[in-house]
C-alpha positions in Angstrom: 21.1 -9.0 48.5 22.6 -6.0 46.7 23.5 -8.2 43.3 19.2 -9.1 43.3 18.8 -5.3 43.4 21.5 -4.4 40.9 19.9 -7.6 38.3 16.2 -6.0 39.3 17.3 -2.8 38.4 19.1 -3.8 35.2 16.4 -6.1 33.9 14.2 -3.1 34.7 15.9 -0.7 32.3 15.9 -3.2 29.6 12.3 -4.1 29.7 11.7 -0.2 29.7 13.5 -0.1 26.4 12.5 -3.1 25.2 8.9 -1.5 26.0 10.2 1.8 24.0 10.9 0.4 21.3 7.9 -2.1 20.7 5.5 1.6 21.8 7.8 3.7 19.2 7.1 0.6 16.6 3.6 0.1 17.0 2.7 3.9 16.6 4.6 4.1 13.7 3.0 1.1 11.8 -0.2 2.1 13.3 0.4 5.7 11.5 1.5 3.9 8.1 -1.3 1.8 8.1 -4.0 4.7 9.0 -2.2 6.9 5.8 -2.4 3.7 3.7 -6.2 3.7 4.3 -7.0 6.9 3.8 -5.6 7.4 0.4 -7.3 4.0 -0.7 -10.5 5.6 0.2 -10.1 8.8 -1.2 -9.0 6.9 -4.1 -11.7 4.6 -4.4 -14.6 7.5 -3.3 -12.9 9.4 -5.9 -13.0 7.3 -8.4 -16.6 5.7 -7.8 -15.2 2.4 -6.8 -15.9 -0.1 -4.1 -13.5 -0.3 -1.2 -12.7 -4.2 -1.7 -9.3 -5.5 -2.0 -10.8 -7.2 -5.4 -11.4 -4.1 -7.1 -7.6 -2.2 -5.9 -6.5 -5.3 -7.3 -8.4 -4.6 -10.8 -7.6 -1.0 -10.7 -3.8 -2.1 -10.7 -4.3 -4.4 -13.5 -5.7 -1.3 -15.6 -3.5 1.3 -14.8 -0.5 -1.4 -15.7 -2.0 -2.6 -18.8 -2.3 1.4 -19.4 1.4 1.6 -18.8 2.2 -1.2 -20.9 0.2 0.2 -24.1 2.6 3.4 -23.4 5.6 1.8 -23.3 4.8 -0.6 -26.5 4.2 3.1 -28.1 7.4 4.5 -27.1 9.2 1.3 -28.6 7.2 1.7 -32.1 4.8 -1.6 -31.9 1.6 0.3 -32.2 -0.4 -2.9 -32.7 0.4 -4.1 -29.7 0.3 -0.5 -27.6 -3.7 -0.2 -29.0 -4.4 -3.7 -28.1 -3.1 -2.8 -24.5 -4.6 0.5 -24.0 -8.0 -0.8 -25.6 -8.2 -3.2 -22.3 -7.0 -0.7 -20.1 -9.2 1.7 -20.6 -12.0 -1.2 -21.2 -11.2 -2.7 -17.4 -10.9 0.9 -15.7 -14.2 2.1 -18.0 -16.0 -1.2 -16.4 -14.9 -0.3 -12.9 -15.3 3.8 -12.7 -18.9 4.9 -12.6 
């Protein structure tokens, strides 16, 4: 009888851990995710934009094409950096209001 109270007690602690652990876990992903949200909505309040997924995605594509133009400057190919900043400043343009 005292080796079923020993193997309660042990499986106890673990599950109390394992409990822990998963609690620990799920606040901290819970606390990413809530951070994560709230600079996508400032962003997007700030910037006059819908909240969808569709227009972050478009906003990415800008600001990349943006970045692109910049580095095609920095390398010299100044057709190529105003062809690239000319569509991403015509795709962010189209989105901001």
């Amino acid at each position: 009888m005292q080796s079923d109270n020993s193997f309660h007690w042990a499986g106890a602690q673990i599950g109390r851990l394992l409990r822990i652990i998963v609690d620990g876990l799920s606040g901290f992903f819970g606390h990413i995710f809530v951070a994560i949200d709230a600079f996508y909505t400032g962003l997007s309040g700030e910037l006059g934009i819908s909240g969808s997924l569709f227009s972050l995605l478009i906003l990415v594509i800008g600001v990349l094409l943006l970045v692109s133009g910049l580095r095609a400057l920095t390398r010299r190919h100044l057709v190529s950096a105003l062809i690239q900043a000319f569509f991403g400043v015509l795709l962010l343009s189209w989105m901001i209001h």
